[in-house]
C-alpha positions as CSV (number, residue, x, y, z in Angstrom):
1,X,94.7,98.7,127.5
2,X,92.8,99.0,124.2
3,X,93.5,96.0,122.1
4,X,93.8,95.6,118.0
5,X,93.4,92.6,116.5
6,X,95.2,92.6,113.2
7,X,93.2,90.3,110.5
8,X,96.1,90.2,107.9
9,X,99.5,89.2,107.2
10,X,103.0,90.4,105.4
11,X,103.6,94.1,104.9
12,X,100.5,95.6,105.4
13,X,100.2,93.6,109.2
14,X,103.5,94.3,110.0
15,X,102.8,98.3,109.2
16,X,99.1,98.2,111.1
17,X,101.2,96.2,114.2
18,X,104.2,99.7,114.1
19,X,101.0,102.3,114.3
20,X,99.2,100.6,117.2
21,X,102.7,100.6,119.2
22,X,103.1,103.8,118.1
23,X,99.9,105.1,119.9
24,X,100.1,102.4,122.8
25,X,97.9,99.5,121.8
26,X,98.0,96.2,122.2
27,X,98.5,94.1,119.5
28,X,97.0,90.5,118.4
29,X,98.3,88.8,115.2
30,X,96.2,86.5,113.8
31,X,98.0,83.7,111.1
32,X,97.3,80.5,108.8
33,X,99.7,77.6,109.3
34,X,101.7,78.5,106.4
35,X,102.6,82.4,108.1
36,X,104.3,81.0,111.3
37,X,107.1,82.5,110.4
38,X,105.8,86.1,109.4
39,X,107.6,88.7,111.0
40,X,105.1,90.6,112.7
41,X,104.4,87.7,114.7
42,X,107.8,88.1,116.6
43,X,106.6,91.9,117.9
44,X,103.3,91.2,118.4
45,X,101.7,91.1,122.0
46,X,99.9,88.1,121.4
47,X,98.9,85.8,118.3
48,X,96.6,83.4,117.2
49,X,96.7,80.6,114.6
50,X,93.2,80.5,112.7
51,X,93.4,78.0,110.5
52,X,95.1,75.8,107.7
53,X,97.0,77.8,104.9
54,X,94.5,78.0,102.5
55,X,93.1,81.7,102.6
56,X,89.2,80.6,103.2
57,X,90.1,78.7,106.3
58,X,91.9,81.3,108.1
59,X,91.7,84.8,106.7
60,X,88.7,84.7,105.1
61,X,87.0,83.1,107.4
62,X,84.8,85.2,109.6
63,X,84.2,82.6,112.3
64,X,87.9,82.6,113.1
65,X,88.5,85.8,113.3
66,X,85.9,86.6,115.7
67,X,86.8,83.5,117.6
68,X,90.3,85.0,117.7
69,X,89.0,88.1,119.0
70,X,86.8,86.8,121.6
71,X,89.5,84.5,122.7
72,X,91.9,88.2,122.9
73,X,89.8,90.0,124.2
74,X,90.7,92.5,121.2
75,X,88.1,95.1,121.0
76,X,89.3,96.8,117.5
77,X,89.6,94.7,114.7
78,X,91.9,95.7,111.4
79,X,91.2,94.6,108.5
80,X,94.7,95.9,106.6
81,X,93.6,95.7,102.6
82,X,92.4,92.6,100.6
83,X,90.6,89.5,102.2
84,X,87.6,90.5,104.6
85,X,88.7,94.8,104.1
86,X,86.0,95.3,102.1
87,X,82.9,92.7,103.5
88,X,80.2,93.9,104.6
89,X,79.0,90.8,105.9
90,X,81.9,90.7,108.0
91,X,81.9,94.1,109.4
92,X,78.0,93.7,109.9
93,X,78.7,90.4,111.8
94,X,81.5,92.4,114.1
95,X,79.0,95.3,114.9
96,X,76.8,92.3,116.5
97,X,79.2,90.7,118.0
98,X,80.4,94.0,119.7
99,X,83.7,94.7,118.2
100,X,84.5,97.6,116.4
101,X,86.1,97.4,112.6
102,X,88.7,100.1,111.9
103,X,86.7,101.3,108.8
104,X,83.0,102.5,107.8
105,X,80.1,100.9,108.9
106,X,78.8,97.8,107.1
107,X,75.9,100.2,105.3
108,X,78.6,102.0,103.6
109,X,80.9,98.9,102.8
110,X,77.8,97.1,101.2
111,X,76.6,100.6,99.3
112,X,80.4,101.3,97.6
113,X,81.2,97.9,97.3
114,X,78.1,97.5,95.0
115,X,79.2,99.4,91.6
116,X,75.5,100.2,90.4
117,X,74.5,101.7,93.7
118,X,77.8,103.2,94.3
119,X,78.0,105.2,91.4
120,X,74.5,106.7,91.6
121,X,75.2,107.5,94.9
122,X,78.2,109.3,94.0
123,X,76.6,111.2,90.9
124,X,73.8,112.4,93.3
125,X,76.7,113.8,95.5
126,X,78.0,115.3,92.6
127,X,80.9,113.1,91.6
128,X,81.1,113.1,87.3
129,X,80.6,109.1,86.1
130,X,81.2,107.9,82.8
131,X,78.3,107.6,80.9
132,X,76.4,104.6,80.8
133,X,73.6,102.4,82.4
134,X,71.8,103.9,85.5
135,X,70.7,100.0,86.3
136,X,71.6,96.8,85.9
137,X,71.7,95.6,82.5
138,X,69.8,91.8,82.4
139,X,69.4,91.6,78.4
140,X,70.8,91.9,75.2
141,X,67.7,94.5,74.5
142,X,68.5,96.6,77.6
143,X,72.7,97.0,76.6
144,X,71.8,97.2,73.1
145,X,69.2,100.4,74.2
146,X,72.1,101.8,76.3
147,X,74.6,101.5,73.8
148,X,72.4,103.4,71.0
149,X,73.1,106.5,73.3
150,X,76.7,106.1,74.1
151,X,78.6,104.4,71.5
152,X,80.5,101.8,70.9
153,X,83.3,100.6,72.1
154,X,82.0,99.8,75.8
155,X,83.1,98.1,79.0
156,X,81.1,95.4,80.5
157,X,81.8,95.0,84.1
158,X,80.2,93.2,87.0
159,X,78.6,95.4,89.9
160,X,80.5,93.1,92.5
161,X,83.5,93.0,90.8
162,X,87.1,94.0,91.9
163,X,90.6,93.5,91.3
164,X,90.6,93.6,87.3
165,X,88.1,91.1,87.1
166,X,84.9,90.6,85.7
167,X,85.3,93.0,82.6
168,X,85.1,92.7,78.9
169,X,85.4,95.3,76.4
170,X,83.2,95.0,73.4
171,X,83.6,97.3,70.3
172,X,81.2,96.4,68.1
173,X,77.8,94.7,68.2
174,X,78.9,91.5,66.6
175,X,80.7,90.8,69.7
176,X,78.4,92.0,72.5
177,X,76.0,89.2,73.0
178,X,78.4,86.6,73.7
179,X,80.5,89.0,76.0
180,X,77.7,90.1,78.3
181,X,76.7,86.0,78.5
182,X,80.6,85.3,79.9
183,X,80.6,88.7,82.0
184,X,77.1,87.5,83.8
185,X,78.5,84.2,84.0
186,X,81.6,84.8,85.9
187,X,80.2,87.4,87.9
188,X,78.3,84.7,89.2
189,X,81.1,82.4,89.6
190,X,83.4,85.0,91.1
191,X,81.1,87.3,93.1
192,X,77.6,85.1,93.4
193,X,76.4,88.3,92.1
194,X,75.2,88.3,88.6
195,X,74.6,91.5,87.9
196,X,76.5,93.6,85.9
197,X,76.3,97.5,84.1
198,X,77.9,98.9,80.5
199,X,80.0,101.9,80.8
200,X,81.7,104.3,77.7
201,X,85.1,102.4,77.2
202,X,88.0,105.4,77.3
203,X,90.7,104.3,74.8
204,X,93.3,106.2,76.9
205,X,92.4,106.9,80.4
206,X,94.9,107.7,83.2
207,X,93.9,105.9,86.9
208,X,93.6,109.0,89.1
209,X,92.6,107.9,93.4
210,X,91.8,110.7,95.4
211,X,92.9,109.9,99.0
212,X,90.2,110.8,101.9
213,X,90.3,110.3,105.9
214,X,87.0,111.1,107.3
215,X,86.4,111.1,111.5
216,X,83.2,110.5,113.8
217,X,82.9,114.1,114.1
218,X,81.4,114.9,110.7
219,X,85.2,116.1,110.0
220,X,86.5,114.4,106.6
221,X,90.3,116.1,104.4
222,X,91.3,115.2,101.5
223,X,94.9,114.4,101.0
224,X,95.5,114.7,97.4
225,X,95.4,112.6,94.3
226,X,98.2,109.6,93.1
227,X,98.1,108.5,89.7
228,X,98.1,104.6,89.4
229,X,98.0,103.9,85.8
230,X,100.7,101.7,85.6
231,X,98.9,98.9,85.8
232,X,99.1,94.4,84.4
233,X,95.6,93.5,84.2
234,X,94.1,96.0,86.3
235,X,96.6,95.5,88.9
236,X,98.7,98.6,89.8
237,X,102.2,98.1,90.1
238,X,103.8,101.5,89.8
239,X,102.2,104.4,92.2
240,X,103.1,108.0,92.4
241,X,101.9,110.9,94.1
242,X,100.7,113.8,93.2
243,X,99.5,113.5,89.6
244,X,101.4,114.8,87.2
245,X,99.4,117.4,84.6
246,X,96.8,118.4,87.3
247,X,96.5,122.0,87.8
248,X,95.7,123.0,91.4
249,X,92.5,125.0,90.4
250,X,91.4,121.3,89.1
251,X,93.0,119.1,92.2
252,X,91.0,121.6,94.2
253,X,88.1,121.4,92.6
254,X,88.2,117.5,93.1
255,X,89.2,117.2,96.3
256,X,86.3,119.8,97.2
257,X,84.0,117.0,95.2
258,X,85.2,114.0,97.2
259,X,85.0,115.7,100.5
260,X,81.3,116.4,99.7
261,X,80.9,113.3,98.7
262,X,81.7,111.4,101.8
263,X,79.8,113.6,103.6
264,X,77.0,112.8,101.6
265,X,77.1,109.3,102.9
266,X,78.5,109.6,106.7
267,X,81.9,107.9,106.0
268,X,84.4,107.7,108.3
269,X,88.1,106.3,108.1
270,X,90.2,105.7,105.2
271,X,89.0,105.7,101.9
272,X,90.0,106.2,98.0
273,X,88.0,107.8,95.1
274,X,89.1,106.7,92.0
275,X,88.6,108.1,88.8
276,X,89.7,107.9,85.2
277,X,91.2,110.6,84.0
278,X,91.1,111.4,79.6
279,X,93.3,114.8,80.2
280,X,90.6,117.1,80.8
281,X,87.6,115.5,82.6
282,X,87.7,112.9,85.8
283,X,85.0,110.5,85.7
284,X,84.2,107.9,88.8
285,X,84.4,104.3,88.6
286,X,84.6,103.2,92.1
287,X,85.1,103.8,96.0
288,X,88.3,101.8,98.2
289,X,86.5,101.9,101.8
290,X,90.2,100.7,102.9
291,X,93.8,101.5,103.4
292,X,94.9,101.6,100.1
293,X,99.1,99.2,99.0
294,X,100.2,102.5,97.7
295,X,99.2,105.1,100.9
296,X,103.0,105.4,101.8
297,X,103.2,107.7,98.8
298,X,100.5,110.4,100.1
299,X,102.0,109.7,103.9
300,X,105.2,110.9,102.1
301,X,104.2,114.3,100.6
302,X,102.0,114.9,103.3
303,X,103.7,114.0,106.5
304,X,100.3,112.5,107.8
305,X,100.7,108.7,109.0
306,X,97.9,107.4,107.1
307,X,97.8,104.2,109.0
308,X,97.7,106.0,112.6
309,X,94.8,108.6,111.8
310,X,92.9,105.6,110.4
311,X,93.4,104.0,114.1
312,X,92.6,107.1,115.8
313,X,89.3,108.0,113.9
314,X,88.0,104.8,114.7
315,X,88.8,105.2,118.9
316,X,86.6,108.6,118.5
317,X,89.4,111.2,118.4
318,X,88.5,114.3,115.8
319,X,91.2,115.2,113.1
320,X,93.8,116.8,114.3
321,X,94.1,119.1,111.5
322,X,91.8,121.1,108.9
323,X,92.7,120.9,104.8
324,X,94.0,124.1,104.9
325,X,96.9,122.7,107.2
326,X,97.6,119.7,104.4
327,X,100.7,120.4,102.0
328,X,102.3,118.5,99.5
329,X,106.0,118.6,99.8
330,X,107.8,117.2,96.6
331,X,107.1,113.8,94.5
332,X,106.7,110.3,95.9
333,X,106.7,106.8,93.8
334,X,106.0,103.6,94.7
335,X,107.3,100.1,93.5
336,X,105.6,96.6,94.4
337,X,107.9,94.3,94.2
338,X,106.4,91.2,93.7
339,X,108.1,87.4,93.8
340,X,107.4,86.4,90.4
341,X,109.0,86.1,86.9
342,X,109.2,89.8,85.6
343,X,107.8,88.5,82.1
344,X,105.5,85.8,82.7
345,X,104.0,87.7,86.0
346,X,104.2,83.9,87.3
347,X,104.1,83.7,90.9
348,X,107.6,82.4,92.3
349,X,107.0,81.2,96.2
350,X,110.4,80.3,97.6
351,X,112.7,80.4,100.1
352,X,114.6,83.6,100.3
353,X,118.4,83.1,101.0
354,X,119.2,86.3,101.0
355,X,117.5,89.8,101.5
356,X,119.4,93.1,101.6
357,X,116.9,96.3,102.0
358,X,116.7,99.3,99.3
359,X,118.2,102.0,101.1
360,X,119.1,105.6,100.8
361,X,118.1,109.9,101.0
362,X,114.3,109.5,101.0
363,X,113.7,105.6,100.4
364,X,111.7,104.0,102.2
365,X,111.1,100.2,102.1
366,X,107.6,98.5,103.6
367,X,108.4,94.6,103.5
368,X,108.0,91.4,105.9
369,X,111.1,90.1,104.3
370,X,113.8,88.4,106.1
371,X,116.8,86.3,104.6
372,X,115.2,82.5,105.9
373,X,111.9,83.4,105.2
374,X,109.8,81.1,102.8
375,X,107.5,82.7,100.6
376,X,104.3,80.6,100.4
377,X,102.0,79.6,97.1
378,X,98.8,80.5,98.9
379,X,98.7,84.4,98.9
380,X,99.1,87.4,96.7
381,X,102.9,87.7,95.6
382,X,103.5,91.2,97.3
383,X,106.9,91.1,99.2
384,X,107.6,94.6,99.6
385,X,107.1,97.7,98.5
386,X,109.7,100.3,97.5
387,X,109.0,104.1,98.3
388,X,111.5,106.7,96.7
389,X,110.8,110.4,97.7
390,X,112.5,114.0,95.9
391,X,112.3,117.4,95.1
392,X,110.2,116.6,91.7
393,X,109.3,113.7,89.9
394,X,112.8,112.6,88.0
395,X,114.7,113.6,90.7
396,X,112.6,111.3,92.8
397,X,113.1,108.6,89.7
398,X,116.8,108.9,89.9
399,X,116.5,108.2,93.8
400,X,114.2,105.1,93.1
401,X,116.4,103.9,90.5
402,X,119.5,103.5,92.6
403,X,117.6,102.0,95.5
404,X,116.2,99.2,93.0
405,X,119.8,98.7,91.9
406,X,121.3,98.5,95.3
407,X,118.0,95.6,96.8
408,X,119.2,92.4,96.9
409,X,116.4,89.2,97.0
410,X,117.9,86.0,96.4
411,X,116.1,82.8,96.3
412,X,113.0,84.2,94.5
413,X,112.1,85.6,91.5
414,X,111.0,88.9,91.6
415,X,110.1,91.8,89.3
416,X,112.5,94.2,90.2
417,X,114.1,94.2,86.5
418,X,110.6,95.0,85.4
419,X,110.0,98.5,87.5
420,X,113.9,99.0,86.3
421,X,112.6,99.0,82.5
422,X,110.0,101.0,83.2
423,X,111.6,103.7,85.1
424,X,114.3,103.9,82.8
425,X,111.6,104.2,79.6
426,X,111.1,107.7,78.0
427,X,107.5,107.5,77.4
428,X,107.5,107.6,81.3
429,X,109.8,109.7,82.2
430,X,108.0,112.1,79.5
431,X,104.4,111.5,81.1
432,X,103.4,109.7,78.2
433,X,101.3,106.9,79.9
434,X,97.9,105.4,80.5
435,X,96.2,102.5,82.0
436,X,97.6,100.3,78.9
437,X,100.8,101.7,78.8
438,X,102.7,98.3,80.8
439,X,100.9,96.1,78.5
440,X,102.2,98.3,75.0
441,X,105.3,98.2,76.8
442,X,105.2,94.4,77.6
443,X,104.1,93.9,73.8
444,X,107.2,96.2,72.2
């Protein structure tokens, strides 16, 4: 039987571990000493502990997890999001050890991850950028050179970075030496990687991801677009699908774009275009060669099991569907519901004493929760993630709503009362929002 080794943990393991028993696969679930008690581990086939709690001595450690998978005698490994999803030293290291990563091929990992190279790569496939550097930028002469063209204000940002980090915005020149000194610096700290490229700063973009699955075949559909500009320091919080304001002579045109462009570089698997969006053009900032937290809203207007194609693709099979067979049926959001104060966005590990799932017509809940289970201090503070799905978008607001109101998670704080706020806020409910729009409305 062909065996999966799943290199994560909470939701995102426990929803990897459903497909693979979904398509008959055996299942090994790797863990730290502080995820003992995850719940996955109760349904997997087999598991593994791989080291001590903190994250470089177990999940981000490649030496474990191919020990684990030699041990198993796992032959696919899934990487789920975060941690080692997005190595390419990692998913080089598993292509000589013989095991097969359900994702792209190192060469592509290490081209996207890298933003310089990534976004000439994409601009020769025809993707639109936003204007800035075509190279690194190493000194003050070289930014100042490519600023003279573009304007002020700009955004610094590190060609390794991720997550939020490793960005400053300057808006005049007073301020840009000493901000391209701290961005070089703590790309180097962060990513070992001091490089870093200026981009046009948009006051008012919108974070628009165009949602790919690509298979061995030279087959690749595009699923649509979600609009994740509810963001906390570049960290989306709030996900819906599709974008609202998009014409389909314009989603058309960009899904066309992105299908090219993954052509262009052989992908296969998962991946996520994303753009910001000013309300007329799209411009490319970077590529997720990973499952993306907020897929479940694209699996719900689509019907497509994200998760399970992503499998499937990597065992060899084609697509079993063309893009003219993909339709979007209604609106979808998504909630992360994170254990941590709602206005400090301080993390709040725990022991939860009592858990009661958000239920109703067209919810759906993704969560490793448990009443009993302790939330550690070690790991990201996502502990589920609330899906509503309806005929249009405040329909499907109403339905999300009520299922927020009716969750129960005692024991931890959480930021359910935030996504409340901001559901109930006209500006969204009217559209009105951009990437900046939680931090205005944390400010008000």
């Amino acid at each position: 039987m062909t065996s999966v080794l799943i290199a994560n943990r909470g939701e995102i393991a426990l929803r990897v571990l459903r497909a693979c028993k979904v398509l008959g696969l055996h299942t090994v679930a790797v863990y730290s000493k502080a995820d003992k008690d995850l719940l996955h581990l109760r349904l997997a086939d087999e598991t593994i502990c791989i080291g001590s709690a903190d994250a470089q001595s177990s999940y981000l450690s490649i030496p474990a997890i191919i020990s684990a998978a030699e041990i198993s005698g796992a032959e696919f490994i899934h990487p789920g999001y975060g941690f080692l999803s997005e190595n390419h030293s990692f998913a080089k290291q598993l292509e000589h050890s013989g095991f097969k990563l359900i994702g792209p091929t190192s060469e592509v990992i290490k081209l996207m991850g890298d933003k310089i190279f990534a976004k000439k790569a994409m601009k020769e496939a025809g993707l639109p950028c936003v204007p800035g550097s075509k190279d690194e930028i190493l000194t003050y002469a070289q930014a100042k050179a490519v600023i003279d063209d573009i304007g002020y204000p700009i955004l610094i940002k590190a060609s390794a970075g991720g997550g939020g980090r490793g960005m400053r915005v300057v808006n005049e020149e007073s301020e840009l030496k000493t901000a391209l000194e701290e961005v070089q610096k703590e790309a180097g700290v962060l990513f070992k990687d001091k490089r870093v490229f200026i981009e046009r700063y948009l006051y008012k973009p919108r974070h628009i991801e165009f949602q790919i699955l690509a298979d061995q075949h030279g087959n690749v559909v595009c699923l649509g677009e979600r609009d994740c500009s509810i963001q906390r320091r570049h960290q989306k919080i709030i996900e819906e699908a599709p974008a609202f304001g998009i014409s389909a002579k314009q989603r058309n045109h960009m899904m066309q774009l992105c299908i090219d462009a993954c052509k262009s570089i052989h992908y296969v698997g998962v991946g996520t275009f994303e753009f910001l969006y000013d309300g007329k053009e799209f411009y490319f900032i970077e590529m997720n060669t990973r499952i993306q937290v907020e897929h479940p809203v694209t699996e719900m207007i689509t019907g497509i099991d994200l998760i399970e194609q992503q499998i499937k693709v990597a065992l060899g099979d084609k697509l079993a569907f063309k893009q003219e067979d993909i339709t979007f049926n209604g609106h979808a959001i998504e909630c992360r519901i994170n254990a941590e104060n709602p206005q400090t966005m301080l993390p709040s590990p725990g022991l939860v004493t009592d858990y009661h799932a958000a239920s109703g017509p067209g919810i759906r809940v993704d969560s490793h929760l448990y009443s009993g289970y302790r939330v550690p201090h070690q790991y990201d503070s996502l502990v589920a993630k609330v899906i509503a799905h309806g005929y249009g978008r405040h329909h499907t607001i109403h339905r999300l709503k009520n299922a927020l109101s009716e969750m129960i998670i005692e024991g931890v704080a959480t930021n359910t009362s935030l996504h409340c706020d901001i559901l109930d806020d006209p500006r969204f409910q009217s559209e009105d929002i951009s990437i900046h729009f939680l931090q205005e409305f944390v400010d008000c």
